[in-house]
C-alpha positions in Angstrom: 18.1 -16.4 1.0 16.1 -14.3 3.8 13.2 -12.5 3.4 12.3 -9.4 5.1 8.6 -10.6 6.2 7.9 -6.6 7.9 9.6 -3.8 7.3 8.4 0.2 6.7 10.4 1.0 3.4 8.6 4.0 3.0 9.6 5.3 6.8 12.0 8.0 6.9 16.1 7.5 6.6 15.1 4.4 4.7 12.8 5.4 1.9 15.1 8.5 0.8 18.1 6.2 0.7 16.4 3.3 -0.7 19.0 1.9 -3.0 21.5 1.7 -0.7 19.0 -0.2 1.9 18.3 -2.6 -0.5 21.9 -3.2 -1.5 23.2 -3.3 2.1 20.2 -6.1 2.6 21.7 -7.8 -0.2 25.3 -8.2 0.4 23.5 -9.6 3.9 21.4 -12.6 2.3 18.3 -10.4 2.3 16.9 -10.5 -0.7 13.2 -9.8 -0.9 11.1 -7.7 1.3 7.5 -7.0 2.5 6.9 -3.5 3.2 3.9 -2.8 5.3 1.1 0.2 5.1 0.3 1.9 8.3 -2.1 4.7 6.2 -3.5 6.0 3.0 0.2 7.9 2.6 2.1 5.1 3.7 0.5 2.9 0.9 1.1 5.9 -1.9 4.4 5.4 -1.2 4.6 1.5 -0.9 3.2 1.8 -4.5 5.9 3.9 -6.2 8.3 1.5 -4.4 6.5 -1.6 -5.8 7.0 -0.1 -9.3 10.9 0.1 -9.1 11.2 -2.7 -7.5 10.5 -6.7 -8.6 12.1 -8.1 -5.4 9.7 -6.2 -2.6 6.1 -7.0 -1.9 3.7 -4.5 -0.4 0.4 -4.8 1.8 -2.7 -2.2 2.4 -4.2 -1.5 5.8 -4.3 1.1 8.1 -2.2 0.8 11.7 -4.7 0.6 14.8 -2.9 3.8 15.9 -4.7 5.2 13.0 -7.9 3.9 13.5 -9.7 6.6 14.4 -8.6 8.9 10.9 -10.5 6.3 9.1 -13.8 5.0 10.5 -15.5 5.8 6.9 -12.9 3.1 5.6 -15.0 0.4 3.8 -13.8 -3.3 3.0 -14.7 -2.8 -0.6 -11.7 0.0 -0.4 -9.3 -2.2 1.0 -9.9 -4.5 -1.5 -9.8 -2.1 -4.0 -6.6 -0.9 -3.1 -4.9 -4.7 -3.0 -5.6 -4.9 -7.1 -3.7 -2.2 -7.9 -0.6 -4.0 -7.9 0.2 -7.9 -8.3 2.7 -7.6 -6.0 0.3 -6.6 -2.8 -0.3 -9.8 -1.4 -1.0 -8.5 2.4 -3.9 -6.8 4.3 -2.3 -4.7 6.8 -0.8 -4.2 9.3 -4.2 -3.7 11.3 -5.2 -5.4 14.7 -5.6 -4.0 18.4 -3.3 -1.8 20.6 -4.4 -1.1 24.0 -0.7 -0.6 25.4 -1.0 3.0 23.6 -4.5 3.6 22.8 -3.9 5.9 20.2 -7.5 5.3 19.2 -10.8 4.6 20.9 -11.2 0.5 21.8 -14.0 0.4 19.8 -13.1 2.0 16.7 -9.8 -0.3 16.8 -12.2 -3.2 16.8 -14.4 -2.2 13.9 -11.3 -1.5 11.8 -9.7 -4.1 12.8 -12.7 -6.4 11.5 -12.8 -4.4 8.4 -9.3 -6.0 7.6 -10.3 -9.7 8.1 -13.4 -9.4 6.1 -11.0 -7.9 3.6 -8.5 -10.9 4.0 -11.6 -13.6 3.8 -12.7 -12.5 0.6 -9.5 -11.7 -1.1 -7.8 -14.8 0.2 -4.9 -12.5 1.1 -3.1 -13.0 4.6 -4.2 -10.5 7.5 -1.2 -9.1 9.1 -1.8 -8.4 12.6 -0.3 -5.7 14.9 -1.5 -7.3 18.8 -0.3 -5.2 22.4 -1.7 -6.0 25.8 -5.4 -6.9 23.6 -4.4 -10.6 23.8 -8.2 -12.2 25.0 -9.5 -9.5 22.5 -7.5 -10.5 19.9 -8.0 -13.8 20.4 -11.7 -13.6 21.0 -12.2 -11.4 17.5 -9.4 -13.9 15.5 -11.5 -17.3 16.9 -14.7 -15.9 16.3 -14.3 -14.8 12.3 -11.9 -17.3 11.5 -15.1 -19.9 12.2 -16.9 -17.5 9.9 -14.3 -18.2 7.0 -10.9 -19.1 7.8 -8.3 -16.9 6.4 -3.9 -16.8 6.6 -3.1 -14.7 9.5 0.5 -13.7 10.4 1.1 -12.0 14.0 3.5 -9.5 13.0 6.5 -8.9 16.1 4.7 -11.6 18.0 5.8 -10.9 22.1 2.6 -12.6 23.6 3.4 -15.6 26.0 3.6 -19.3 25.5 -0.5 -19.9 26.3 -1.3 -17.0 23.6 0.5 -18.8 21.2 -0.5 -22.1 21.3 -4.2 -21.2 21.3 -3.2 -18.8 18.1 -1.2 -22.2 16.5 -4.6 -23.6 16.6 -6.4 -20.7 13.8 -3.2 -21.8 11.8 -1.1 -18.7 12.9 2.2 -17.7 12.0 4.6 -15.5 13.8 6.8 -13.2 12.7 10.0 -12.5 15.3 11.3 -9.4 15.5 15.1 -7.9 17.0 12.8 -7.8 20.6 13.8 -11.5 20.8 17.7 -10.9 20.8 17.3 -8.4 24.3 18.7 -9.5 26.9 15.7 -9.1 29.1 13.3 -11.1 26.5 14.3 -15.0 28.1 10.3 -15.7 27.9 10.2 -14.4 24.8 12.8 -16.8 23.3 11.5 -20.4 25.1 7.7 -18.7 23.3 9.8 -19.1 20.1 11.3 -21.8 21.2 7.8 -24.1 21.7 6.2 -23.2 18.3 6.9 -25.1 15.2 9.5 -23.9 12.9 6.9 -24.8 9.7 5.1 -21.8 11.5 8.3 -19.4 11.8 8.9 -16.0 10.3 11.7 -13.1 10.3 11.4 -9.5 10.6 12.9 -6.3 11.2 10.0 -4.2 11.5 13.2 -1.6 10.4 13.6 1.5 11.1 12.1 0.4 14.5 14.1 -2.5 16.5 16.7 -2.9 15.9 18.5 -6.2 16.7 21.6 -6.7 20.0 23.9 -5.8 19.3 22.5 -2.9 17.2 19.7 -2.2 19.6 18.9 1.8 19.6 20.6 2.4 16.0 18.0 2.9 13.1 17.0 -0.5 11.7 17.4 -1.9 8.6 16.3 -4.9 6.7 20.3 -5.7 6.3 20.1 -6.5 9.8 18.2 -9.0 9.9 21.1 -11.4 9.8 20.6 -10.8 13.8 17.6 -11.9 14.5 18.3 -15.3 12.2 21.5 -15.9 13.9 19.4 -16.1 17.2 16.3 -18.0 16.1 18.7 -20.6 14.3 20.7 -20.7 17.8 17.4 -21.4 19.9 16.1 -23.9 17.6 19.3 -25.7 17.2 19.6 -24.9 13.6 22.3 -23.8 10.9 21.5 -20.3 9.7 21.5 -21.6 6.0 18.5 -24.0 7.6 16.8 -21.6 9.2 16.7 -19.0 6.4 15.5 -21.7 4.4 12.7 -22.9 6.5 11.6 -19.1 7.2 11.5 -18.3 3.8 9.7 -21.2 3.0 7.3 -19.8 5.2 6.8 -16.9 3.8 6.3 -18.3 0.2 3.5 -20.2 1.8 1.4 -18.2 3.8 1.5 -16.0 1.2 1.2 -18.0 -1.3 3.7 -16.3 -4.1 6.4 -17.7 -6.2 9.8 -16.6 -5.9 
């Protein structure tokens, strides 16, 4: 069994052609999902998903990108939105993005800290989008997490080796992405290959990266079978292991059963 632990189900060609997504995922081993909100649409959609659908999990949070369409957004509306359905068991994906900068610094911050209050008193694990913010993101994550710790999950984790271990010590996990099958991402792989496997998860972040030999094609969870093959490669693993110990992962952090 794999799970999906980031995907966009509701992104265009996917979420038209749902049914044959999910069945494509299936005959690859994939067989449960956790489709991610990036805005207030996004998550409309995530919900009529969620109602068709026993095997996919949803989260609500809006993408830093967005940040700046929704400085009004109050925690008590995030975790309003996460009751709506027992199957929303994430906040996010939020965080920082200073690569882009889609939206001021500052209103990416506030946000962002929005989300983790919303995680620490719903007990729900913040998923966390982080690019080129790492002593930011690390400063803000450190600081609230002696607050009230909370599960956090860095979602398509490319930071370096020192990032993650300081991260490994707020009990993060990290989710790897098709970025770590490139040829060009060597540093990425011995990041990967230094952190625990108890503290390993799988994504595609589909319809965005897609895996080698794939790369440039529009993702899909069903693809994911990639990414696995590689991790389970680098860590000297079966692929029946590996799936196993990710997914085990999953079930944890989030704290579901399946």
């Amino acid at each position: 069994m794999i799970i999906d632990s980031h995907c966009h189900l509701d992104y265009q060609p996917l979420f038209n052609n749902l049914k044959n997504v999910i069945e494509r995922a299936n005959n690859n081993g994939v067989k449960y999902f956790l489709t991610i909100s990036t805005t207030d649409q996004s998550f409309k959609n995530i919900l009529n998903i969620l109602k068709n659908y026993s095997n996919i999990f949803g989260s609500y949070g809006i993408h830093p990108h967005e940040a700046k369409n929704y400085e009004d957004l109050k925690v008590e509306k995030i975790i309003e939105n996460l009751s709506l359905n027992k199957n929303l068991i994430g906040v996010g994906e939020t965080g920082l993005d200073f690569y882009y900068n889609h939206s001021d610094k500052n209103i990416q911050k506030e946000c962002f800290i929005k989300h983790i209050h919303a995680s620490q008193q719903t007990s729900k694990t913040l998923i966390v989008h982080s690019r080129s913010a790492d002593n930011e993101m690390f400063d803000i994550l450190s600081s609230e997490f002696k607050n009230k710790s909370f599960n956090i999950l860095m979602h398509c984790f490319t930071g370096n080796k020192d990032f993650a271990h300081k991260l490994l010590n707020l009990n993060c996990y990290f989710s790897a992405s098709g970025i770590i099958t490139f040829k060009k991402s060597n540093d990425l792989a011995n990041t990967f290959k230094s952190i625990p496997n108890n503290r390993i998860l799988i994504e595609t972040d589909s319809p965005y990266l897609s895996p080698e030999p794939l790369r440039g094609k529009t993702n899909e969870p069903g693809n994911l079978k990639y990414t696995l093959k590689f991790l389970a490669n680098l860590k000297n693993e079966t692929e029946e292991n590996f799936s196993m110990i990710t997914s085990n992962n999953f079930i944890k952090l989030f704290n579901i059963n399946i």
